[in-house]
C-alpha positions in Angstrom: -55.5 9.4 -5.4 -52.6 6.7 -5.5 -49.5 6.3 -3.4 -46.3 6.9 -5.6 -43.8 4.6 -4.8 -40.7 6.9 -4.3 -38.3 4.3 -4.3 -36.0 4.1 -7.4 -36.0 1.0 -9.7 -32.0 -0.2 -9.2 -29.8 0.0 -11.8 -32.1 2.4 -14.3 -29.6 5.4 -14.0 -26.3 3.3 -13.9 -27.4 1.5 -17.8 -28.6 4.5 -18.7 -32.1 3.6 -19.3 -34.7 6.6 -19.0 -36.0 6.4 -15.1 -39.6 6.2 -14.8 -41.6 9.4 -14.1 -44.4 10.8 -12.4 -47.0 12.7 -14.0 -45.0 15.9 -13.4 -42.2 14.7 -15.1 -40.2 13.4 -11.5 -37.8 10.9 -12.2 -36.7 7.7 -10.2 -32.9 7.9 -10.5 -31.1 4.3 -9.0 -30.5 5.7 -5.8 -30.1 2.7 -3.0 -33.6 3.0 -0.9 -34.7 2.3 2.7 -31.0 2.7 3.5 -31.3 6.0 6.6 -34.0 6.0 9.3 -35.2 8.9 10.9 -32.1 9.6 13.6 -29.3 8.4 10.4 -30.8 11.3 8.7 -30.7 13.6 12.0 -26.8 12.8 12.6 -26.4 13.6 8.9 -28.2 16.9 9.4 -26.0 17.8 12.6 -22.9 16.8 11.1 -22.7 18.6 8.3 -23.9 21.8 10.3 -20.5 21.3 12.3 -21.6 22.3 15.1 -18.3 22.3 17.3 -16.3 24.0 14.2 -19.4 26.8 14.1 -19.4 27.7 17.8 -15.3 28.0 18.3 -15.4 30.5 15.0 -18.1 32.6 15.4 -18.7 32.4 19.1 -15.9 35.4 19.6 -17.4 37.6 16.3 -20.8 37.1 17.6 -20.2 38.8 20.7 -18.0 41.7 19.1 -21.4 42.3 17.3 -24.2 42.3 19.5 -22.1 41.7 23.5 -24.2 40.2 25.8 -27.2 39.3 23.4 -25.2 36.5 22.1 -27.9 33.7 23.2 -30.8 35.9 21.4 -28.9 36.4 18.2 -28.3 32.3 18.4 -32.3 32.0 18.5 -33.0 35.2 15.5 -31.0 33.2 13.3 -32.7 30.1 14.1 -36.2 31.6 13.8 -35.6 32.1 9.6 -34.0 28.6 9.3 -37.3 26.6 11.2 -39.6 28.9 8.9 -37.4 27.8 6.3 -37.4 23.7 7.4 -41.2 23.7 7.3 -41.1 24.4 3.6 -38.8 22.1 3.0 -41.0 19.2 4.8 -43.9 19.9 3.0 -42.3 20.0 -0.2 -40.5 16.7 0.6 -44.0 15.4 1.3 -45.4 16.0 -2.1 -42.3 15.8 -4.0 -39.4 13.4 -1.9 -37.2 14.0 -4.9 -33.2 14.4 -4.2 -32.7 17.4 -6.2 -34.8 19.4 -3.7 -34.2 22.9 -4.2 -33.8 22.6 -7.7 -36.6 20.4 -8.3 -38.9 21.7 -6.1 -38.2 25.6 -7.8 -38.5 24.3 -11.0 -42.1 22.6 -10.1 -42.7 25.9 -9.1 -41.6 28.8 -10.7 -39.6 27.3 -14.0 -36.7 26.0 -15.3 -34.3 28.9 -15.2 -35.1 30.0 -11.9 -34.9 27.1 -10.7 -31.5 26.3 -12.7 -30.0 29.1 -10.8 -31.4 28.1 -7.0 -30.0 24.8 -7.8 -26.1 26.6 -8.6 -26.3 28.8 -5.7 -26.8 25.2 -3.3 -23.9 23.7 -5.6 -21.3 26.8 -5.6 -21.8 27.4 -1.7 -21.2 23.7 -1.5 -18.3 24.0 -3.2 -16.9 27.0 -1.1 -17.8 25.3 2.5 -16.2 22.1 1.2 -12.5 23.6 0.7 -13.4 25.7 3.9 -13.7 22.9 6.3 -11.3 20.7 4.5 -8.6 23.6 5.6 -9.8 23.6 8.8 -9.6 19.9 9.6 -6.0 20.4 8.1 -5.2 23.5 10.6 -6.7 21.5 13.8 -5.0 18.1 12.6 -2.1 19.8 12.9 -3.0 21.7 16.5 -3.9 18.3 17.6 -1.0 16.7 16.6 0.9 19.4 18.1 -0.6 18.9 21.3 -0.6 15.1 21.4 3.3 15.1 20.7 4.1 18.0 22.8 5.8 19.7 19.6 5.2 23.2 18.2 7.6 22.3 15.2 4.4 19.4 14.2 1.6 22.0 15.3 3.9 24.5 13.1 3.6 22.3 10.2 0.5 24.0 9.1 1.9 27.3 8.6 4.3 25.5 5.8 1.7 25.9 2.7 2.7 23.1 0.8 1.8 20.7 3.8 -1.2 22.4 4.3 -2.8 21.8 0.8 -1.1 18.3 0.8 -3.3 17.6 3.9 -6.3 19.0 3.1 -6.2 17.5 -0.3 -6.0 14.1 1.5 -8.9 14.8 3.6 -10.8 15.8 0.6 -10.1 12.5 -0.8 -10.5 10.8 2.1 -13.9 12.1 2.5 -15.1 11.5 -0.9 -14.1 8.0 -1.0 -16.3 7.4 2.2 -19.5 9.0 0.4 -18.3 7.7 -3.0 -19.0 3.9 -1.0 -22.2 4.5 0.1 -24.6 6.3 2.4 -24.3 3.3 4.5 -20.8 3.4 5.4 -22.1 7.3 5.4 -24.1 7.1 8.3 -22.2 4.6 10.4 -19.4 7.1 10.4 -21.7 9.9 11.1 -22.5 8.2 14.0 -19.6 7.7 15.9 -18.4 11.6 14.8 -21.2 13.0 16.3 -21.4 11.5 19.0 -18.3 12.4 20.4 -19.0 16.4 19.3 -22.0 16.2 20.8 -20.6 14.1 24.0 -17.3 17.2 24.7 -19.4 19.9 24.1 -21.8 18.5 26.7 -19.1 18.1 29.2 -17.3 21.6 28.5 -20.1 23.2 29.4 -21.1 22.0 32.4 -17.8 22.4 33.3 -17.5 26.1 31.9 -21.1 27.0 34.7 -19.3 24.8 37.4 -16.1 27.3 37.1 -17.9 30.5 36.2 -16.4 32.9 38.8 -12.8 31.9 39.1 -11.8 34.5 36.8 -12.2 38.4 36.1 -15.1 38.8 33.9 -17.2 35.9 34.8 -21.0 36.4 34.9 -23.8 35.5 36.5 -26.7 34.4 34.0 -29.5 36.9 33.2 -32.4 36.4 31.2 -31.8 39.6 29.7 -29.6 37.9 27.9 -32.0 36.2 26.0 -33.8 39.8 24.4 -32.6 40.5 21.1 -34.2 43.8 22.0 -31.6 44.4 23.5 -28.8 44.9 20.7 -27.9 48.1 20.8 -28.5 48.6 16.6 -30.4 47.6 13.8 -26.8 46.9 12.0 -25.6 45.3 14.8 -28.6 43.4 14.5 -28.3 42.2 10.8 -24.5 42.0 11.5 -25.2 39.4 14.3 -27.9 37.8 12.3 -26.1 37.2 9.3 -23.2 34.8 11.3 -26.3 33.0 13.0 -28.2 31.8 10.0 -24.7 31.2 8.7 -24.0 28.4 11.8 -27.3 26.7 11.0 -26.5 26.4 7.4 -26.7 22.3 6.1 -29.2 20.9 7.9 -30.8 20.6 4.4 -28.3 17.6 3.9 -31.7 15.5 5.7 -34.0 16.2 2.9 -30.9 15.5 -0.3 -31.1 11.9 1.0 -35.0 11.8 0.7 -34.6 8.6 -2.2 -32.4 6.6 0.2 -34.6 7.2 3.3 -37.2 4.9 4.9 -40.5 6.5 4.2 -39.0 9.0 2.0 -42.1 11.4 2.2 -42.4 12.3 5.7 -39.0 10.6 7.4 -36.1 13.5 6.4 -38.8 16.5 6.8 -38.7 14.7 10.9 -34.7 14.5 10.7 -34.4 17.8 9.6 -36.7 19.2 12.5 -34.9 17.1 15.3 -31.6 18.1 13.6 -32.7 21.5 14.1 -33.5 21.4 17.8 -30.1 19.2 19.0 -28.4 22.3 17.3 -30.1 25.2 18.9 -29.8 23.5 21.8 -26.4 22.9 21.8 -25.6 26.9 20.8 -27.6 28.1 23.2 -26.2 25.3 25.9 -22.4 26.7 24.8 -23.1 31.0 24.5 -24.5 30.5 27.8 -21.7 28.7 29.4 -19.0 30.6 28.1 -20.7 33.8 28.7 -20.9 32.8 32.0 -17.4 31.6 32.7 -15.0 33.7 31.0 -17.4 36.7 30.3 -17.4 39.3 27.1 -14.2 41.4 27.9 -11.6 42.2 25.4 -8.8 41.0 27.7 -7.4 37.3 28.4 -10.1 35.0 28.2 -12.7 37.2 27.7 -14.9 36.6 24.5 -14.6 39.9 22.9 -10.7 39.6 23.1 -10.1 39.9 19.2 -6.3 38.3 19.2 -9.0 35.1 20.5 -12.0 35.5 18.6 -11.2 33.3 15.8 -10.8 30.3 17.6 -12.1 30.6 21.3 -11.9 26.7 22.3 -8.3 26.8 21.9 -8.3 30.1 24.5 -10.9 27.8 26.9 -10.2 24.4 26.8 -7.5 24.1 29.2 -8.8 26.5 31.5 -12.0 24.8 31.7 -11.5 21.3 30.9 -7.5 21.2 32.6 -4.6 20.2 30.2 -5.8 16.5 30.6 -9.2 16.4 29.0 -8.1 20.1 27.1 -7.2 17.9 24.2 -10.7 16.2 23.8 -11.9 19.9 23.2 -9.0 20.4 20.0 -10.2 16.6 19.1 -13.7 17.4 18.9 -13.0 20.4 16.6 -11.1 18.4 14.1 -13.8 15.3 14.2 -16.5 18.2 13.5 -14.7 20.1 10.8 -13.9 16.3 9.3 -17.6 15.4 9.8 -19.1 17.9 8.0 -16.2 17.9 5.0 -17.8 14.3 4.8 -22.0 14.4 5.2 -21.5 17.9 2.6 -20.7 16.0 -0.3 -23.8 14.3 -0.2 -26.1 17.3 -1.2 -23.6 18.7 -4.0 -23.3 14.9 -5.3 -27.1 14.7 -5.3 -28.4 18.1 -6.8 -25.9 17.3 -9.8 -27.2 13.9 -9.9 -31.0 15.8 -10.1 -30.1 18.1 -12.2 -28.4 15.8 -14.7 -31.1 13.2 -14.6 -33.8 16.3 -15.8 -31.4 17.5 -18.9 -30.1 20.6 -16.5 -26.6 19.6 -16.6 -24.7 16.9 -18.6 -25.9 13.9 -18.3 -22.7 12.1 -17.4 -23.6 13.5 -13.8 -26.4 11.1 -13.9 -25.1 7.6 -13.1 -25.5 5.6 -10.2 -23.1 3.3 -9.3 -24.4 -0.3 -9.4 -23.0 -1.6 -6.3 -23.2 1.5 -4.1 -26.1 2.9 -5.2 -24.6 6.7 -4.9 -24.1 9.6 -7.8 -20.4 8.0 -8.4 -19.2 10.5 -10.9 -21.2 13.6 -9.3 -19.6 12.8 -6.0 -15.9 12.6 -7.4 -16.2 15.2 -9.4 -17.4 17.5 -6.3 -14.0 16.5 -4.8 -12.3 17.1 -7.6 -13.7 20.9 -7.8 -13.2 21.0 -3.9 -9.7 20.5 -4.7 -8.8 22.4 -7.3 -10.7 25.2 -5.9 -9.2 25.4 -2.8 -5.2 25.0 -4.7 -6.2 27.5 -6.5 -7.5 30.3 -4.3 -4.9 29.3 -1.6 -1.9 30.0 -4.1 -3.5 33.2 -5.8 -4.0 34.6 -2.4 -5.2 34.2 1.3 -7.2 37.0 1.1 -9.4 36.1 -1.9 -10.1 32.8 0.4 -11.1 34.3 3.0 -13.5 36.9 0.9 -15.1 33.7 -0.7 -16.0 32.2 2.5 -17.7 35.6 3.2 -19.6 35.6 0.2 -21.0 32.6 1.4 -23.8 34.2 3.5 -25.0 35.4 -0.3 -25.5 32.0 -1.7 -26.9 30.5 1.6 -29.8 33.0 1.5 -30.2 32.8 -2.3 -31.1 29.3 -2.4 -33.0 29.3 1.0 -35.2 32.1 0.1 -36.3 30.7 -3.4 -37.2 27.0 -1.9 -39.1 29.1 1.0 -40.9 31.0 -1.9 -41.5 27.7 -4.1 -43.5 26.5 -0.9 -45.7 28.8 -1.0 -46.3 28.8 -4.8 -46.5 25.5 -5.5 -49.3 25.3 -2.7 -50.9 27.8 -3.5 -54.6 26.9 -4.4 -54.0 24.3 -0.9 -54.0 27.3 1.4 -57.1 28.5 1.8 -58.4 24.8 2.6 -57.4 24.6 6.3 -56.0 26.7 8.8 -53.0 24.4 9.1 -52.3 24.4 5.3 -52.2 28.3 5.3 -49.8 28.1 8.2 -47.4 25.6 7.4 -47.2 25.9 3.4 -47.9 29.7 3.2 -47.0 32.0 5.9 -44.6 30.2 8.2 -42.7 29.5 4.9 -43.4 33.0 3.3 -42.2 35.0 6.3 -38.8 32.6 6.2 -38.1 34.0 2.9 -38.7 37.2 3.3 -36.5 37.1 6.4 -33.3 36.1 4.2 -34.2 38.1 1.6 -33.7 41.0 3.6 -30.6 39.3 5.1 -29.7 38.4 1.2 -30.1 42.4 0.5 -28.5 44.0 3.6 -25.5 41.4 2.8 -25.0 42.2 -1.0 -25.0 46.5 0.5 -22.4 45.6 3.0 -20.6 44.0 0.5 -20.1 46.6 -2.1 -17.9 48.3 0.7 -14.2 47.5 0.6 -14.0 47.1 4.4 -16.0 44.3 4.7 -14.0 40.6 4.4 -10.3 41.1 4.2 -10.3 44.5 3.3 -9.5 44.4 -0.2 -11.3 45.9 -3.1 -11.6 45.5 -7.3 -12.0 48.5 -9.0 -13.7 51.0 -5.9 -16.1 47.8 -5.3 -15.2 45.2 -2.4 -14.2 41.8 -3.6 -16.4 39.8 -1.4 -19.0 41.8 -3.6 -17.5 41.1 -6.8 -16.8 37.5 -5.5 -20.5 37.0 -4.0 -21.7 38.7 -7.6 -19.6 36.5 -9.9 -20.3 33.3 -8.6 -24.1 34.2 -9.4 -23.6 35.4 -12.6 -21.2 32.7 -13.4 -24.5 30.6 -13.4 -26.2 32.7 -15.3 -23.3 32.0 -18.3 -23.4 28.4 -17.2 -27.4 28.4 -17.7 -27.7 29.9 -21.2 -24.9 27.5 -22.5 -26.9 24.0 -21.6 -30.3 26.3 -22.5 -28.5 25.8 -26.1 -27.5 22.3 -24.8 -30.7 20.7 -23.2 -33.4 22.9 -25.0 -36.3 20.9 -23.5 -35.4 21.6 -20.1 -35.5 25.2 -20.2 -38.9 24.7 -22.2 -41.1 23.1 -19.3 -40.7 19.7 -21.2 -38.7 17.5 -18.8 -39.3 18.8 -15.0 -43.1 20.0 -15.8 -44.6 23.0 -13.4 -48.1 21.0 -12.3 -47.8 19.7 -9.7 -48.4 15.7 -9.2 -51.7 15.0 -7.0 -50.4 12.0 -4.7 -50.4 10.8 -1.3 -47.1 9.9 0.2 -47.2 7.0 2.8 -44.2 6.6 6.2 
């Protein structure tokens, strides 16, 4: 067998000459190589899981879920994304191709399943993009606020014209940095990171240094660590489904596969050290703040639900004093603004994929010359960003809000598939080694099953009205109808370029065999 060389022959995609090919029908697309190292691709991984943004939303909901087995929930939900990550590393391995879900799922089970895994990672792109963009808007604002002493400046993001005018600049902002490069990418990254990862070091130590000065403080427990120890299987799932929700985007790692040095074995590495700073830091936080201010639903406490949106801005003075307060609020914003940044780089890529194997207009395939990015995929996922989050924020605030629930559908979706591919597309490998039958079958295979069952209990909770804002479209809830549509939306999308791109959706183009090769660091 023979080393394919993975990196892409520059400027084949930008003059629209056809991109050399494996023998599985794997195409080189013009993608800048040998540009991110094994820790560029970790900071991309953290960054676009937010970290800092996750924990302040979800820490209070968490604990109104499962109380005091916040910690174990924080390592359930990690358990299905690991089983997941090992897939995606051994996939990587064999094919280091920056479509990734979608290519992989094609190579394995077709081109209109795969088609559709590929749209579920492109609309929940879509929907987490305008998410954080509003919520670096709302804590520019709180930061501003706080910096000049003003509620009429922290006020200004209650005036809705301001608020879209902001996060429509951020937007931009952001896709002008990936438009330039994953270079400039990285650097960024870097610096971003490092300061989440720096405040939410110091807050909590602090928060264990103070734990006692007020009512409700706790002293640790192990306990705290059982998830047997959730009082219900709901409250369970409930619990589960915001965890695996946090970890969502470490994926970013693997989308930059073409641009990495050693592109076979380097972003399955990043994605597994992404992985661990993350869990570490969740666990680090729950612990703390569980500790400190406790899980009552007064004051400070964490199950206090006028709080549980948005508990750094309840904690960060009281822990960190009004001084070093602000670095907490600043840390947010940089994390939120992070992550609206690193996530246009899978959404950019998976169209550029997808267009460069006849799936999607081929347009979406160029390269710039000079920065060696998908140019026209990456604006055009701003673009969509932007008009999607006008739009929804003008119909109504509560349709908004019900399409960031539905996100949780689309996260499993495409999760459980790539999961599944891995243990399809090495299949006749498993039964050669112990190792292969672990890592590429049942570490991968239970992964799946895991979020399928999430994926299920999800789409039953979401046929009742309750669930999300509360509002409902014909008897049905409309984060189900939302969650729903967006999938079948695809479906309509598929069958048009099925009559566009026949080929495709014949086997012709991305071919199910699999390529026998051995990738080199």
């Amino acid at each position: 067998m023979t080393q394919l060389d993975a990196r892409p022959q520059a400027g084949d995609a930008a003059r629209g000459t056809a991109a050399p090919e494996d023998a599985g029908g794997v195409r080189q697309k013009g993608l800048g190589g040998n540009s991110v190292g094994l820790m560029g691709g970790a900071v991309i991984g953290v960054s676009t899981v937010a970290p800092v943004y996750c924990l302040t939303s979800t820490l209070g909901p968490t604990v109104g879920e499962v109380g005091l087995q916040m910690p174990a929930i924080f390592l359930a939900g990690f358990l299905p994304m690991l089983l997941v990550a090992f897939a995606y590393r051994e996939l990587n391995k064999a094919v280091p191709d920056c479509g990734t879900s979608f290519t992989w799922s094609v190579k394995a089970f077709g081109p209109k399943i795969g088609w559709m895994c590929g749209w579920g990672l492109l609309v929940a792109t879509v929907v987490v993009l305008s998410n954080l963009a509003g919520v670096a808007t709302s804590f520019f604002w709180l930061t501003a606020g706080e910096i000049s002493g003003s509620e009429s400046v922290a006020a200004l993001d209650g005036n809705k014209a301001v608020h879209i005018l902001t996060t429509l600049a951020f937007i931009a902002v952001a896709t002008a940095i990936s438009y330039r490069g994953i270079t400039a990418t990285k650097w960024v990254q870097y610096a971003l990171v490092g300061l989440q990862l720096t405040v939410i070091a110091v807050f909590a130590v602090m928060a264990i240094a103070k734990s006692g000065e007020v009512a409700g403080s706790l002293d640790f427990s192990l306990s705290w660590m059982n998830p047997l120890g959730i009082e219900s299987f709901s409250a369970f799932t409930a619990g589960l489904s915001l965890s695996i929700f946090i970890y969502w985007g470490w994926d970013a790692c693997l989308s930059i596969n073409e641009e990495s040095v050693g592109s076979a074995r380097t972003p399955g590495r990043s994605a597994m050290l992404a992985m661990v700073v993350i869990v570490v830091s969740y666990l680090m936080v729950a612990i703390a703040v569980q500790m400190y201010a406790g899980i009552g639903d007064k004051g400070t406490g964490l199950g206090n639900p006028d709080t549980s949106d948005n508990i750094f801005a309840v904690l960060a003075d009281p822990i960190m004093g009004s001084g070093l307060g602000i670095l907490l609020f600043v840390a947010v914003l940089a994390s939120a603004a992070a992550s609206l940044q690193t996530t246009f780089i899978p959404v950019a890529r998976t169209a550029l994929a997808m267009s460069s194997y006849d799936a999607m207009p081929q347009a979406f395939a160029k390269v710039h010359p000079r920065f060696k990015t998908p140019g026209l995929a990456t604006v055009a996922a701003g673009i969509a960003t932007g008009l999607f989050y006008t739009v929804m924020s003008l119909v109504s605030e509560n349709v908004l809000v019900d399409t960031i629930y539905a996100l949780g559908l689309m996260i499993c979706f495409y999760y459980s598939i790539t999961a599944f591919a891995c243990v399809w597309f090495f299949r006749k490998e498993l039964t050669r080694s112990t190792g292969n039958l672990l890592v590429k079958g049942v570490l991968p295979g239970v992964g799946g099953l895991m979020l399928t069952a999430v994926f299920g209990k999800t789409l039953y909770d979401m046929w009742d009205p309750a669930y999300g804002s509360g509002s409902s479209v014909l008897g049905m809830g409309s984060v189900f109808v939302i969650g729903v549509g967006l999938l079948l939306l695809g479906v309509v999308l598929m069958l048009l370029m099925q009559r566009r791109s026949p080929a495709f959706f014949r086997g012709e183009v991305l071919t199910k065999e699999t390529p026998a090769l051995v990738m080199a660091d």
